[in-house]
PDB file of N, CA, C and O in Angstrom:
ATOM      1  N   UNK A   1      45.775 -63.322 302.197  1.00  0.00           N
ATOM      2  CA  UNK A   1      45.384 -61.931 302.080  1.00  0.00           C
ATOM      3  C   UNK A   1      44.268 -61.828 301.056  1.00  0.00           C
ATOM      4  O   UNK A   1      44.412 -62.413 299.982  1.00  0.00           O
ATOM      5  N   UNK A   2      43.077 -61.072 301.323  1.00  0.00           N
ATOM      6  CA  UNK A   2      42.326 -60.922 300.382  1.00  0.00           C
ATOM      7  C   UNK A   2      41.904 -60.040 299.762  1.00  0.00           C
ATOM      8  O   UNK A   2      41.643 -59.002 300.370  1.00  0.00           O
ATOM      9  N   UNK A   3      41.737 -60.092 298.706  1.00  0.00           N
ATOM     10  CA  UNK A   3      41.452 -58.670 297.533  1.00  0.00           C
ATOM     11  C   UNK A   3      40.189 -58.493 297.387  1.00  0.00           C
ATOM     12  O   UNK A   3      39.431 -59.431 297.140  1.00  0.00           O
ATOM     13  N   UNK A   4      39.677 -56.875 297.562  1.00  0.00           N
ATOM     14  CA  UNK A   4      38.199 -56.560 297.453  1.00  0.00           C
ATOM     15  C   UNK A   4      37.997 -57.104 298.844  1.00  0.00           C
ATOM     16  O   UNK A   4      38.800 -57.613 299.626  1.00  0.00           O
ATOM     17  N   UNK A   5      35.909 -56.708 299.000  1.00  0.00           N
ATOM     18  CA  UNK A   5      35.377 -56.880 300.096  1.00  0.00           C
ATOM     19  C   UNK A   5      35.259 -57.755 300.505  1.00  0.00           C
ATOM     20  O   UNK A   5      35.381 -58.739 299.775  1.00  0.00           O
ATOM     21  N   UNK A   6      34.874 -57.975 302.269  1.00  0.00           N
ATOM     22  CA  UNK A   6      35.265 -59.152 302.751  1.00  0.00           C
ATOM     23  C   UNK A   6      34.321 -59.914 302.241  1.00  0.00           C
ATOM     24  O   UNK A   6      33.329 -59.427 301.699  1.00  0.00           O
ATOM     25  N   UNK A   7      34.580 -61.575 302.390  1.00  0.00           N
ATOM     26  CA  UNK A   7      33.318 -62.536 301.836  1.00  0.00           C
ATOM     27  C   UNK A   7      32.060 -62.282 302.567  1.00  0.00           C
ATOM     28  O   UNK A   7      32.122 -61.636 303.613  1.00  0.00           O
ATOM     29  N   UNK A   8      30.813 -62.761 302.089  1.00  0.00           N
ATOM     30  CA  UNK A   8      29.378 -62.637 302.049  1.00  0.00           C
ATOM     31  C   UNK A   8      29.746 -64.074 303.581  1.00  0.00           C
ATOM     32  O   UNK A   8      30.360 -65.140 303.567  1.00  0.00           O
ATOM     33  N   UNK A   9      29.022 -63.352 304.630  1.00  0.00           N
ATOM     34  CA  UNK A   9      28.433 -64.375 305.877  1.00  0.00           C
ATOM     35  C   UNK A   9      27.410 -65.349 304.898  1.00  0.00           C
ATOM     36  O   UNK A   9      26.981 -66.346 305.477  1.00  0.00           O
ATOM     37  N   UNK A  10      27.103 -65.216 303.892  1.00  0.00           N
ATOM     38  CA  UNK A  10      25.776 -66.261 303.131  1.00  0.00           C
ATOM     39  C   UNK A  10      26.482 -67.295 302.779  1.00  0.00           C
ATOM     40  O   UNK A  10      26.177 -68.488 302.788  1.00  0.00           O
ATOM     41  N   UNK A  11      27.842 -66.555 302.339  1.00  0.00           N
ATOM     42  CA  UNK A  11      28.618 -67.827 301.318  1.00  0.00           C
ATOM     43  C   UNK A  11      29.512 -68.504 302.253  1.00  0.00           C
ATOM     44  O   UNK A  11      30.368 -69.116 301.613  1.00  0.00           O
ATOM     45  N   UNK A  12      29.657 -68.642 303.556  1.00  0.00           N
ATOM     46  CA  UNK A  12      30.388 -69.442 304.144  1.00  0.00           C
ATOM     47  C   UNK A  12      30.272 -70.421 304.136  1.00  0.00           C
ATOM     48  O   UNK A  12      31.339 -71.035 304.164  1.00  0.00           O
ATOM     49  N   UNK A  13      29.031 -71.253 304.095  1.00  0.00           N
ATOM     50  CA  UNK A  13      28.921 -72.829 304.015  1.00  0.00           C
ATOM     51  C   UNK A  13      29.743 -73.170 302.549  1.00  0.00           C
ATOM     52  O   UNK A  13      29.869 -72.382 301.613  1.00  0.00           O
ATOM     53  N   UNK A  14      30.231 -74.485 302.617  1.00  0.00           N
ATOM     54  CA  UNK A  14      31.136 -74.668 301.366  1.00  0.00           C
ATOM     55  C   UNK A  14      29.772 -75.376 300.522  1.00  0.00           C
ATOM     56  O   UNK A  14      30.103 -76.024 299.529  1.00  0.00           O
ATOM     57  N   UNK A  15      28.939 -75.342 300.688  1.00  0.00           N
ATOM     58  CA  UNK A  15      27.531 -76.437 300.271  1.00  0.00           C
ATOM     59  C   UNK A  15      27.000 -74.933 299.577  1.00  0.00           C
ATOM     60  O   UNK A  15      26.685 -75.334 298.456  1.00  0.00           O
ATOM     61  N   UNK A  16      26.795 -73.869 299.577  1.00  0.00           N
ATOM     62  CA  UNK A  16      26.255 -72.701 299.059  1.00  0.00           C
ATOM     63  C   UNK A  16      27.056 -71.758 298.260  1.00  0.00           C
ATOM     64  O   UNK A  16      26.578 -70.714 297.814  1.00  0.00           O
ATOM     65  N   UNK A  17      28.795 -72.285 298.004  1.00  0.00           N
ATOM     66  CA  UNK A  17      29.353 -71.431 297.271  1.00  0.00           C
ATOM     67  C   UNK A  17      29.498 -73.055 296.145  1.00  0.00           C
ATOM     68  O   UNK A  17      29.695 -72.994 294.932  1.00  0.00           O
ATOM     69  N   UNK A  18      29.381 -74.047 296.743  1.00  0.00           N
ATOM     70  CA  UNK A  18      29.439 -75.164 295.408  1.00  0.00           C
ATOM     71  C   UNK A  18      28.121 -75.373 294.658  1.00  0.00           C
ATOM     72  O   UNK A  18      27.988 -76.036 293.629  1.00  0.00           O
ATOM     73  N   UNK A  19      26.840 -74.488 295.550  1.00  0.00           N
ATOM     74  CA  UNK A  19      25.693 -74.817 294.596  1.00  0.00           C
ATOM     75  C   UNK A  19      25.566 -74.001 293.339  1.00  0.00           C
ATOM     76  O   UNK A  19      25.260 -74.385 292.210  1.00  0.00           O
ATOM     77  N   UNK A  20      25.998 -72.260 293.960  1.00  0.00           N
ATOM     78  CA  UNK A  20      26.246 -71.020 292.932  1.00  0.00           C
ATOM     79  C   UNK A  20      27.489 -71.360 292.018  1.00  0.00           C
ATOM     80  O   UNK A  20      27.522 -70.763 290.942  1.00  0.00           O
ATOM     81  N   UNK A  21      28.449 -72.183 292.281  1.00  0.00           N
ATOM     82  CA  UNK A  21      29.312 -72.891 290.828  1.00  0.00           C
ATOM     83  C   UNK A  21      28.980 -73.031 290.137  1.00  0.00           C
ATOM     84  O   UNK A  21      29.242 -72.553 289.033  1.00  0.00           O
ATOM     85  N   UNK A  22      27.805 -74.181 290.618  1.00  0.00           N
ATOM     86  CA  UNK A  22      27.352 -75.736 289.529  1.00  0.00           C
ATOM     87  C   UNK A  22      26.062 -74.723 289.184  1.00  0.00           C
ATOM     88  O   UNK A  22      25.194 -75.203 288.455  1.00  0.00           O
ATOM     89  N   UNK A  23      25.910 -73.557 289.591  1.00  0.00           N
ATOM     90  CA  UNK A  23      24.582 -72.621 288.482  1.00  0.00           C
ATOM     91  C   UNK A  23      25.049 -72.426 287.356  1.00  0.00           C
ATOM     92  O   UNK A  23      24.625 -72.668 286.225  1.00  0.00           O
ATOM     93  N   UNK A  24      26.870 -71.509 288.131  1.00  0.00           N
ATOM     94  CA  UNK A  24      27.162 -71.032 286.935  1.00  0.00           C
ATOM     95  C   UNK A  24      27.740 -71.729 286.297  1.00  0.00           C
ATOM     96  O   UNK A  24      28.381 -70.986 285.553  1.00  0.00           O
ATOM     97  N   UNK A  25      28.007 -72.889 286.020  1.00  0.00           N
ATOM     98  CA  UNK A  25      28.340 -74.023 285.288  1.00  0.00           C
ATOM     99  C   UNK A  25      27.100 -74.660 284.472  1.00  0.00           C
ATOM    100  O   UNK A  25      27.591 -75.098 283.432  1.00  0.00           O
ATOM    101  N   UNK A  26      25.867 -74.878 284.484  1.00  0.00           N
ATOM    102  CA  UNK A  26      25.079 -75.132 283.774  1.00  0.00           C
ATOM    103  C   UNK A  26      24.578 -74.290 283.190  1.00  0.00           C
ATOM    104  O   UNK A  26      24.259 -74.481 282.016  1.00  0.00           O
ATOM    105  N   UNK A  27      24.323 -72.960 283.879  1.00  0.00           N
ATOM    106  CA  UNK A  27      24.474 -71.735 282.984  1.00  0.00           C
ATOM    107  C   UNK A  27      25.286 -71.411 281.499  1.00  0.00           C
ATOM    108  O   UNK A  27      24.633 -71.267 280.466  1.00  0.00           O
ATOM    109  N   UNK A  28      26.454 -71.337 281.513  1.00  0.00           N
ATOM    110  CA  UNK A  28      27.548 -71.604 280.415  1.00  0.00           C
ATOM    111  C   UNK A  28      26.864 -72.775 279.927  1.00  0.00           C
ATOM    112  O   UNK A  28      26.425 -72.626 278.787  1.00  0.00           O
ATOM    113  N   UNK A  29      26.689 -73.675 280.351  1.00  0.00           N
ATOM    114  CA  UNK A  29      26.484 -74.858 279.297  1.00  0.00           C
ATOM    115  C   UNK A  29      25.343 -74.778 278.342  1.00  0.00           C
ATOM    116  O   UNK A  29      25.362 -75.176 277.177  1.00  0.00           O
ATOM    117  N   UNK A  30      24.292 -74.189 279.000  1.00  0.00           N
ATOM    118  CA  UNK A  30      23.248 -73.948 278.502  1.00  0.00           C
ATOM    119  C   UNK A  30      23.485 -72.469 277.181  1.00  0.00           C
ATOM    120  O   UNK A  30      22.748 -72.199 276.232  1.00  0.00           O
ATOM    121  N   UNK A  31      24.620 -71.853 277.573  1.00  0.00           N
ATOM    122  CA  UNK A  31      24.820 -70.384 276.309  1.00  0.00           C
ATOM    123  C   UNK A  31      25.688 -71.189 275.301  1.00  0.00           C
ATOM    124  O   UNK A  31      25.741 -70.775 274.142  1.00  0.00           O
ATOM    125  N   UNK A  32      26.369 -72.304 275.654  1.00  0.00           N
ATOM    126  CA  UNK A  32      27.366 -72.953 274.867  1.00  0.00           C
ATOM    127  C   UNK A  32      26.239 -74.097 273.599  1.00  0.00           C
ATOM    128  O   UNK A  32      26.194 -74.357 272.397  1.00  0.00           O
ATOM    129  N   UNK A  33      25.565 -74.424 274.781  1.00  0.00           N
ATOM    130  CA  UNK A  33      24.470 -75.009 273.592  1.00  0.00           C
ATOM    131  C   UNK A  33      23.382 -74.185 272.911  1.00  0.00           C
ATOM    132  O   UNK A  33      22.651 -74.819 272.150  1.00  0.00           O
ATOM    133  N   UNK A  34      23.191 -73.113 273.029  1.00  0.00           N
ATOM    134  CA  UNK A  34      22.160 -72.175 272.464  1.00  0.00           C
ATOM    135  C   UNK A  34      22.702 -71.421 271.837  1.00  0.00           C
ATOM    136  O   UNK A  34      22.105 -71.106 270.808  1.00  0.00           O
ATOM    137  N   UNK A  35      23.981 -70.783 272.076  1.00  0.00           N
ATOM    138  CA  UNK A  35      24.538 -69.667 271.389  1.00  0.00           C
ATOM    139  C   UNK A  35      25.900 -69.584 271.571  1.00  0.00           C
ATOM    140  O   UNK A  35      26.107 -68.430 271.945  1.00  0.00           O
ATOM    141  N   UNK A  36      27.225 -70.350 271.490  1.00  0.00           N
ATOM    142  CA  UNK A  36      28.360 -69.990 272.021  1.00  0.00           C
ATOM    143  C   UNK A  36      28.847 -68.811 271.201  1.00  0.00           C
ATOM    144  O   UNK A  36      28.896 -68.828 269.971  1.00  0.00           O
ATOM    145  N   UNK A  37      29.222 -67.734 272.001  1.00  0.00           N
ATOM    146  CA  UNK A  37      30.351 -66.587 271.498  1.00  0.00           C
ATOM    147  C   UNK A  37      29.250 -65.222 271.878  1.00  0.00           C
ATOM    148  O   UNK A  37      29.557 -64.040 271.719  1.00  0.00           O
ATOM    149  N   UNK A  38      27.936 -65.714 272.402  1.00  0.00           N
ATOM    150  CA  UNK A  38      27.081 -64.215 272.288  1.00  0.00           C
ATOM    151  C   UNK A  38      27.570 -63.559 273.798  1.00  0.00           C
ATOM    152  O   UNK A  38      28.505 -63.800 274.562  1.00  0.00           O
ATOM    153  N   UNK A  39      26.538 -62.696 273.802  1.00  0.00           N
ATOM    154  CA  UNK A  39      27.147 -61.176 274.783  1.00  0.00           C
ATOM    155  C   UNK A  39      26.951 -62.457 276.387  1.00  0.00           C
ATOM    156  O   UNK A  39      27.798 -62.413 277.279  1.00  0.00           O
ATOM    157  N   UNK A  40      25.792 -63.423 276.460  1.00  0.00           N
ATOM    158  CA  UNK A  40      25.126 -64.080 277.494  1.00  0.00           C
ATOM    159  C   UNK A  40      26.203 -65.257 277.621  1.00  0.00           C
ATOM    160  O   UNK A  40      26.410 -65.607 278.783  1.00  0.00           O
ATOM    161  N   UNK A  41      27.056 -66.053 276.445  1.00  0.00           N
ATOM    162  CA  UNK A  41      27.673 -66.727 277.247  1.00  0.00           C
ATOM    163  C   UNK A  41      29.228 -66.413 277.614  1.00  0.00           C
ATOM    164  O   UNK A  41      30.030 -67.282 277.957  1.00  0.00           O
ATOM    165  N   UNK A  42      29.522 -65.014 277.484  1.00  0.00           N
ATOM    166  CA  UNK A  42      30.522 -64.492 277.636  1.00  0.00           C
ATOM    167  C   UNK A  42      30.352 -63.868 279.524  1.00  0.00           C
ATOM    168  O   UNK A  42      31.219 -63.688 280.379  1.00  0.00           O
ATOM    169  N   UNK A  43      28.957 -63.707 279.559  1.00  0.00           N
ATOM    170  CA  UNK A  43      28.505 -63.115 280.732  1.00  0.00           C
ATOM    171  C   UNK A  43      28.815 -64.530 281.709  1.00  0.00           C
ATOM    172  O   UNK A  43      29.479 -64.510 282.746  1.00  0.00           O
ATOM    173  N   UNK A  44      28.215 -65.651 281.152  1.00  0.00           N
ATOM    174  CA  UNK A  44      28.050 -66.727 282.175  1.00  0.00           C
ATOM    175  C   UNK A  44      29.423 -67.158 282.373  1.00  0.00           C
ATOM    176  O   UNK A  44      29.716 -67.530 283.509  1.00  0.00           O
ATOM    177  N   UNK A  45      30.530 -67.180 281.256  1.00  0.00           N
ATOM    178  CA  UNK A  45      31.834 -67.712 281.705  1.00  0.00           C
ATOM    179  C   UNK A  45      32.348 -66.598 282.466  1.00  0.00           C
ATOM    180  O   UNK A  45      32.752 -66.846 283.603  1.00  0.00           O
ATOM    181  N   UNK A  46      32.409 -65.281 281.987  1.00  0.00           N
ATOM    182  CA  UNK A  46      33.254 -64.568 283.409  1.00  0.00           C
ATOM    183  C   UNK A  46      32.410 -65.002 284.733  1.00  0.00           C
ATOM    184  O   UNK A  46      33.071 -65.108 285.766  1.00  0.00           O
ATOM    185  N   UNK A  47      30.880 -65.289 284.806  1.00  0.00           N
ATOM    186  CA  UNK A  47      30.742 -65.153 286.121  1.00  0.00           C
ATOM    187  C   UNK A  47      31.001 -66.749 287.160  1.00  0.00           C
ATOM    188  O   UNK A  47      30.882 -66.879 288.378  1.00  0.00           O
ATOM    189  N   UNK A  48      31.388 -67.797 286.098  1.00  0.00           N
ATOM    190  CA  UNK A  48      31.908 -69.185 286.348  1.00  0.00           C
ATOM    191  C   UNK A  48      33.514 -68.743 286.727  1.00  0.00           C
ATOM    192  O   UNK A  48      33.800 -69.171 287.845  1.00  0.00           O
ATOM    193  N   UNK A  49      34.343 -68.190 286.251  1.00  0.00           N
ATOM    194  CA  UNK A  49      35.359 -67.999 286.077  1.00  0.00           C
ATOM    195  C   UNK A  49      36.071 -66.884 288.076  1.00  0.00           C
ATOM    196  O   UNK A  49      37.056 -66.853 288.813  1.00  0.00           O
ATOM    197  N   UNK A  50      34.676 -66.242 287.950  1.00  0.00           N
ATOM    198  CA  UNK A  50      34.734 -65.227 289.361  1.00  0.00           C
ATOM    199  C   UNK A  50      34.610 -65.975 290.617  1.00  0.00           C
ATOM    200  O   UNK A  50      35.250 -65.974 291.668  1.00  0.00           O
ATOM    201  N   UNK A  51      33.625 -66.590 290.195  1.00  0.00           N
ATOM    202  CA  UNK A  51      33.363 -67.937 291.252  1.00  0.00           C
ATOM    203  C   UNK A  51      34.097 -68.895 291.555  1.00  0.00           C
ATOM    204  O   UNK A  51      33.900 -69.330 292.689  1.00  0.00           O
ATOM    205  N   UNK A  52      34.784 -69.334 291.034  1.00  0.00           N
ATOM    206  CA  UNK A  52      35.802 -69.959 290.934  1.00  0.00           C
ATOM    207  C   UNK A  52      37.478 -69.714 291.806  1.00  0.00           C
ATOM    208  O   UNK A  52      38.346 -70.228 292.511  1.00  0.00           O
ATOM    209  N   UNK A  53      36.998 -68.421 291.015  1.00  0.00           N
ATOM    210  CA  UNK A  53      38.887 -67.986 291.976  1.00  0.00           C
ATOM    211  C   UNK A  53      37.974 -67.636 293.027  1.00  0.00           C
ATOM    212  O   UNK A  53      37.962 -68.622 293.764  1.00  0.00           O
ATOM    213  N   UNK A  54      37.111 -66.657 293.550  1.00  0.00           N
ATOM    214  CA  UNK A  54      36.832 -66.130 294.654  1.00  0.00           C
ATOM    215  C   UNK A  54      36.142 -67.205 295.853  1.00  0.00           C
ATOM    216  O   UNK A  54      36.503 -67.087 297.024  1.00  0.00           O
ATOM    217  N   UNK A  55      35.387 -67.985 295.553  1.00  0.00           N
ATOM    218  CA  UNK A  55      35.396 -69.139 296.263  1.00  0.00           C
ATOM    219  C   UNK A  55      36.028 -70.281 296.670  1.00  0.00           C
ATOM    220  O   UNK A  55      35.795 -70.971 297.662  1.00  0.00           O
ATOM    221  N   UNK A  56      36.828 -70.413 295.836  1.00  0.00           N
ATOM    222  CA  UNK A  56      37.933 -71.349 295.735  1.00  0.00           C
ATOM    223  C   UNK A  56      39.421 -71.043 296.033  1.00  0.00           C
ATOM    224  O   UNK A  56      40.032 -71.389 297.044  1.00  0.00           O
ATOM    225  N   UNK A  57      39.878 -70.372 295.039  1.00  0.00           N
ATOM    226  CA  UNK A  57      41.314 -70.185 294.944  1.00  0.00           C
ATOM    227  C   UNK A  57      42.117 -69.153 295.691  1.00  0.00           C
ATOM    228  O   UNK A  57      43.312 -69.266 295.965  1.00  0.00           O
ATOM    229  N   UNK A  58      41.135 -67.874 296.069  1.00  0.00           N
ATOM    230  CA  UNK A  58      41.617 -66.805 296.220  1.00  0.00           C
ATOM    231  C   UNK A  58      41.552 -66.692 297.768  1.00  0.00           C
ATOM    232  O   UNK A  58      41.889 -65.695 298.405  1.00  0.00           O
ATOM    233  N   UNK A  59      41.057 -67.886 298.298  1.00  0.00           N
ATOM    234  CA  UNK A  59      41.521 -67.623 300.197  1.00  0.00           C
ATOM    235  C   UNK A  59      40.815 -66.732 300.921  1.00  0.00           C
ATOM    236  O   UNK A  59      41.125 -66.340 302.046  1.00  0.00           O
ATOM    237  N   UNK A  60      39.743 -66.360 300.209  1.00  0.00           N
ATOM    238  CA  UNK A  60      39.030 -65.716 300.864  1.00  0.00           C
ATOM    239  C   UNK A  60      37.636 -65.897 301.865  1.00  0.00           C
ATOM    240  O   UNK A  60      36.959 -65.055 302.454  1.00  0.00           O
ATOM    241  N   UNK A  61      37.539 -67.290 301.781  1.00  0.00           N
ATOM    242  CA  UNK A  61      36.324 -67.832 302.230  1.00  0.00           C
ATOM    243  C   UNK A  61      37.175 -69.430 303.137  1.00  0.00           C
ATOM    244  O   UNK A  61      36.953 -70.630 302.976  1.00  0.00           O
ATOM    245  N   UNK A  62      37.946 -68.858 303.864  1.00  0.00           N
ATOM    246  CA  UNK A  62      39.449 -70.248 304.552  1.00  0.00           C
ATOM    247  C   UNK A  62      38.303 -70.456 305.822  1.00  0.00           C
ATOM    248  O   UNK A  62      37.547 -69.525 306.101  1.00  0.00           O
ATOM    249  N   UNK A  63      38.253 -71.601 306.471  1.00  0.00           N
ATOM    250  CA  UNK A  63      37.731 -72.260 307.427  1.00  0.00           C
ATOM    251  C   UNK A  63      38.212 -71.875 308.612  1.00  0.00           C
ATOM    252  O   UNK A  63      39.429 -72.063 308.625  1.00  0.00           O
ATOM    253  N   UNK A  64      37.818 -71.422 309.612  1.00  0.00           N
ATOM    254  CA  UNK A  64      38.081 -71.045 311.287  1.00  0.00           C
ATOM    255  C   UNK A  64      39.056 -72.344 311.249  1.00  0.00           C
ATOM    256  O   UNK A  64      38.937 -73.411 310.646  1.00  0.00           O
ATOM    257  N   UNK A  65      40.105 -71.834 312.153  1.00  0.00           N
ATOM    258  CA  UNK A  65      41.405 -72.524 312.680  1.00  0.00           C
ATOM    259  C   UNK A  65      40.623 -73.099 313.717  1.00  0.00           C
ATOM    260  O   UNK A  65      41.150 -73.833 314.553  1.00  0.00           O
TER     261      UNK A  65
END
């Protein structure tokens, strides 16, 4: 069952929701080495953190039977 709107037709390939991860994963890394605790790497971990469940965990992006 999924919460909120349905997934993005963009993000169906599993190759285009693992590239927007590994953004927001070098993203964070990059606020963690420049500035950890400011307003920007608080921004980049929730949006690593969204990506994460919503691409991943939260079943919302499941493969045609």
């Amino acid at each position: 069952m999924a919460f909120g709107p349905d997934p993005h037709p963009w993000l169906q390939p599993i190759g285009r929701r693992v590239g927007v991860t590994v953004f927001c994963a070098l993203w964070l890394a990059f606020e963690v080495w420049s500035q950890a605790g400011s307003m920007w790497f608080w921004l980049a971990a929730a949006a690593l953190a969204w990506a994460i469940w919503d691409f991943f965990l939260s079943g919302n992006y499941r493969e045609a039977d």
